[in-house]
C-alpha positions as CSV (number, residue, x, y, z in Angstrom):
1,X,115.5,89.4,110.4
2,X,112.4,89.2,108.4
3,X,112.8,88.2,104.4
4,X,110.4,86.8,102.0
5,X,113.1,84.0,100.9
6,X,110.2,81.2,101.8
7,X,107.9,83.1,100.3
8,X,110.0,83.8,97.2
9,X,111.1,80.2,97.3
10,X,107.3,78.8,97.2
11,X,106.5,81.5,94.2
12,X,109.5,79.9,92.4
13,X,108.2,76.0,92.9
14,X,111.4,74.8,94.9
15,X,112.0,73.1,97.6
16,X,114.4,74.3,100.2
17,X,117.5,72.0,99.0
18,X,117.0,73.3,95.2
19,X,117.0,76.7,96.6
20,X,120.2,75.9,98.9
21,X,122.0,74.1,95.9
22,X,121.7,77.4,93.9
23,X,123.4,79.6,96.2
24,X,125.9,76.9,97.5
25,X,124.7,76.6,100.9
26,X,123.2,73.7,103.1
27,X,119.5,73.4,102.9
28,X,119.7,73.8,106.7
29,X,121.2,77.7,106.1
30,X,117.9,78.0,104.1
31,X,115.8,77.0,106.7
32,X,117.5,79.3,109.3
33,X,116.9,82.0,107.0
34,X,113.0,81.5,106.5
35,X,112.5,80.7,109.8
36,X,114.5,84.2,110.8
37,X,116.8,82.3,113.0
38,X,119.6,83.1,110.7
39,X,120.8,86.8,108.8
40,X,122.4,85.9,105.6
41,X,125.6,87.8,104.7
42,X,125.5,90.5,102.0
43,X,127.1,88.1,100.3
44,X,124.2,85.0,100.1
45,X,121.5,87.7,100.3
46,X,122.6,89.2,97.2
47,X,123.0,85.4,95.4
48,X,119.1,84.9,97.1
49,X,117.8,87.8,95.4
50,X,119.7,86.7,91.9
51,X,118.2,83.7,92.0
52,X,114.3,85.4,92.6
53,X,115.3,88.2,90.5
54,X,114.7,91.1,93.1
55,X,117.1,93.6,95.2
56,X,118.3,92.6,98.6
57,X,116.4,95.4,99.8
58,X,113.0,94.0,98.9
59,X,114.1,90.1,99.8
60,X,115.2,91.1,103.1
61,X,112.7,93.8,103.7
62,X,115.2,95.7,104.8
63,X,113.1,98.9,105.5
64,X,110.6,97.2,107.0
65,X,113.3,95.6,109.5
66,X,115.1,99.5,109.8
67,X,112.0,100.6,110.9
68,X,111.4,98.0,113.2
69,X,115.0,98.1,114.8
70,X,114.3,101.8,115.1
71,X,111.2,101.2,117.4
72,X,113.1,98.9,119.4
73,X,116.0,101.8,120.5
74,X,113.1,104.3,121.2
75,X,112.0,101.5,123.8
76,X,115.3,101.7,125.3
């Protein structure tokens, strides 16, 4: 899943362990995330966009990613 977390992150002057120590997770999960190896849960996604103070809708680009999920079935 696409999400500007690394971009976010970078905007915000943290690294990727700050970022992971503000949302109690392993810096690993955070690189997962950014490189879109890794969905986070509502959960994390919602303590993400906290932290950048944006929705979960524009963090995790969720319509773009709808939209792109959507083109995938019609290819089915």
């Amino acid at each position: 899943m696409k999400t500007r977390v690394r971009q976010a992150r970078l905007a915000a002057g943290m690294t990727q362990q700050q970022l992971a120590q503000a949302v109690r997770v392993s810096a690993r999960t955070v690189i997962s995330i950014e490189k879109e190896q890794y969905n986070p849960s509502l959960m994390l996604a919602y303590r993400l966009a906290q932290v950048f103070g944006t929705t979960v809708e524009e963090l995790c680009c969720l319509k773009e990613n709808l939209e792109a999920e959507e083109l995938a079935y019609e290819k089915i």
